[in-house]
Each structure stands twice: as C-alpha cells, then as structure tokens.
C-alpha positions as a Python dict, from the first residue, in 0.01 Angstrom:
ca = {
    (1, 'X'): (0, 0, 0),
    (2, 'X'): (153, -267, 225),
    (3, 'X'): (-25, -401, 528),
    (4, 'X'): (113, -501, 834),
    (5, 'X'): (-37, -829, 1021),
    (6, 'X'): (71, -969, 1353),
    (7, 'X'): (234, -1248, 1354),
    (8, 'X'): (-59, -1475, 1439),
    (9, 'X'): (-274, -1395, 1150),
    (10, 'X'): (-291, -1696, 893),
    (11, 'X'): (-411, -1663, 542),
    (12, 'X'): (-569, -1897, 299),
    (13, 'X'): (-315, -2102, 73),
    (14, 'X'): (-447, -2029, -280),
    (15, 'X'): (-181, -2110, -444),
    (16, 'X'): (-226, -2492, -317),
    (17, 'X'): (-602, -2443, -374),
    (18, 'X'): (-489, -2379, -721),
    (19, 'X'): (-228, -2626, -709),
    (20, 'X'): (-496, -2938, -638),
    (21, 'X'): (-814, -2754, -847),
    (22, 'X'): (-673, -2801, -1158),
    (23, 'X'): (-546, -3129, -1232),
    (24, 'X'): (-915, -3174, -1032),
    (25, 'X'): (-1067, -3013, -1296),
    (26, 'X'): (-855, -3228, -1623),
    (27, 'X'): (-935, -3535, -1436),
    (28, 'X'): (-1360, -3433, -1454),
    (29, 'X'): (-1310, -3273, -1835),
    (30, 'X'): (-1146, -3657, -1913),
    (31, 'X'): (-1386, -3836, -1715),
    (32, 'X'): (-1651, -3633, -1928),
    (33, 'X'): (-1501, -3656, -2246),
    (34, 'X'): (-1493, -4061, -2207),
    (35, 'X'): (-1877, -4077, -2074),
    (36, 'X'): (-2017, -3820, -2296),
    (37, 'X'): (-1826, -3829, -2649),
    (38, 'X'): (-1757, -3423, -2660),
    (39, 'X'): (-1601, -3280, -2972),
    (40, 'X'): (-1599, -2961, -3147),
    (41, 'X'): (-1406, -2800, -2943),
    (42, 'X'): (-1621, -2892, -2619),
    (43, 'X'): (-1315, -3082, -2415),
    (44, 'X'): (-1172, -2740, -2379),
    (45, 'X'): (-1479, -2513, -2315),
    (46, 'X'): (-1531, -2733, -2026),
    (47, 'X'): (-1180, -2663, -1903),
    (48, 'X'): (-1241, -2335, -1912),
    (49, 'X'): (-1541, -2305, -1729),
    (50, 'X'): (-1392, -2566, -1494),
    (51, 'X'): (-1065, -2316, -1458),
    (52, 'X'): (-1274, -1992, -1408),
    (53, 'X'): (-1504, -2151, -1131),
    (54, 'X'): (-1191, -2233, -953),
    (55, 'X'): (-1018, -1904, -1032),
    (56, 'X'): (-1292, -1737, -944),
    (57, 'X'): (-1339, -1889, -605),
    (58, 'X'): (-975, -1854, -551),
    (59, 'X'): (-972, -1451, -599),
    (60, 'X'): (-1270, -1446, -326),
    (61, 'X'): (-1001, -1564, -114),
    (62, 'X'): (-703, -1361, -208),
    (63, 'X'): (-614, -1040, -20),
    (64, 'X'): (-333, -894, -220),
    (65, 'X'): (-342, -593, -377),
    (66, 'X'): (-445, -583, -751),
    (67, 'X'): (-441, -270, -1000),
    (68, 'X'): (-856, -249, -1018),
    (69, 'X'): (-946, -395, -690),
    (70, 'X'): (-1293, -232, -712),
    (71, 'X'): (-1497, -279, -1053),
    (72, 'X'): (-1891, -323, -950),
    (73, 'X'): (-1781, -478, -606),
    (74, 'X'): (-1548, -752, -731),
    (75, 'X'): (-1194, -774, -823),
    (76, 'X'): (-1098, -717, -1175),
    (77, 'X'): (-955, -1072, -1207),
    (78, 'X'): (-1297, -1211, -1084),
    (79, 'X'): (-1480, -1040, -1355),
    (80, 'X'): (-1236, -1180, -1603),
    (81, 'X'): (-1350, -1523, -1479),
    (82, 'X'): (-1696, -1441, -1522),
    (83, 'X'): (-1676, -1332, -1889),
    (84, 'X'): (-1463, -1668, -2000),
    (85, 'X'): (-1705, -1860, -1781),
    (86, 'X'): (-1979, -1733, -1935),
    (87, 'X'): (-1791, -1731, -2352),
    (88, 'X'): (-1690, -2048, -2289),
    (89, 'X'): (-2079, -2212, -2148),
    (90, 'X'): (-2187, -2019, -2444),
    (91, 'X'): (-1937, -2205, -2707),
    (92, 'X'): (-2036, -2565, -2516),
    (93, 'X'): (-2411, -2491, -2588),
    (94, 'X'): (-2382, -2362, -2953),
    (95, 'X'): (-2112, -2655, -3045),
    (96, 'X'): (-2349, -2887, -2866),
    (97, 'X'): (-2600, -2799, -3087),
    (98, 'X'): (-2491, -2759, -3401),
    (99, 'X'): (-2250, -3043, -3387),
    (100, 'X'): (-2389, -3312, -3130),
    (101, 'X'): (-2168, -3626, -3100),
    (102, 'X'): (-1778, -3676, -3119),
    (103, 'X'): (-1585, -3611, -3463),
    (104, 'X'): (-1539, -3952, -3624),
    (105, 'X'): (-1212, -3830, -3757),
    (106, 'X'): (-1001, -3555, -3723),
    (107, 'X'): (-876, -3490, -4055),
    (108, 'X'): (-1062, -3303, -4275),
    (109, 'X'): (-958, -3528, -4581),
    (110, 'X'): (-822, -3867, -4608),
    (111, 'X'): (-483, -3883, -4481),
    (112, 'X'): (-249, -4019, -4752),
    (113, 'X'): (-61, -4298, -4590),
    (114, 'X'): (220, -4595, -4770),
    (115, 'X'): (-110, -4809, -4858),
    (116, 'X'): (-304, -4501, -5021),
    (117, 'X'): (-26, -4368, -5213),
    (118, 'X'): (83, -4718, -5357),
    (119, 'X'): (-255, -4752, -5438),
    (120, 'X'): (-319, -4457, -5666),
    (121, 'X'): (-10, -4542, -5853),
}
C-alpha cells in the first residue's frame, strides 16, 4: 500500500541515525575493550547488543511498510533485535564467567616462527 503525504510532512532521517549510531557504538565497544580487557568473544557480543539497541530504536521510528508489520504489537524487524539483544547479553554473561580476563594469546599452540624452527633443528 502506498501512502500519500502533503508536501509539508517531514519524517525522521534513520538512515543518518544509523549512519552516526554505529561507528558510535565501535568507538564505546573499543573504548570498553581497552578499559575492561574483554575476550572470548565478548568485543563482539557487545557490538551486537550495541547494534540491536540502535536498530531497535531506529525501527520505532520507521514508517515504511514491512512484510509482518504486526507480530505482538511490534514490527518483525524489532523483534529480531530483541532476540540478538538478548543471545548476545546472554553469550557476554556466560563468556564472562567462564572465561574472565583477556586471552593472553591467540593461538592455540606456539606459533612456529625462523627462531623456533632453527631451534629444533
């Protein structure tokens, strides 16, 4: 269905919404990877709960027609949101826990380098 508006009518611009939320949102992950050592995987479970707050703000916003406009009172793509939101918070938790603290490397063996492998010879 198209709608027509008169010419005054002015709309939110989520696309520059989106455009400035997420380099917002790299620049806090970084800033919180630096202060708070993440690892595990945490760097980008923040991202994506950073990402789907913003997304999910942003579809509040939109009025453009979408296939299921209607699920439970909120747009389809909002729900979406609120399931990675909620997947990814759960991730940060459980990584926090079982593995607290940065990785100290990120190989899972020694790396074999010039030094190593003249070494073993």
């Amino acid at each position: 269905m198209r709608y027509q508006y008169a010419a005054d009518v002015v709309f939110h611009p989520t696309f520059l919404y989106e455009f400035l939320w997420c380099p917002a949102a790299f620049v806090v992950v970084i800033w919180a990877d630096r202060r708070f050592r993440l690892g595990h995987g945490r760097v980008i479970a923040l991202y994506v709960m950073a990402y789907t707050v913003g997304r999910f703000w942003i579809e509040r916003l939109r009025i453009d027609d979408v296939q299921l406009s209607d699920v439970g009172g909120l747009r389809f793509n909002e729900w979406t949101s609120i399931v990675l939101f909620v997947l990814a918070t759960a991730y940060f938790v459980w990584a926090g826990r079982k593995h607290p603290g940065r990785e100290e490397t990120v190989y899972s063996r020694e790396p074999v380098t010039e030094a190593t492998s003249q070494s073993a010879d």
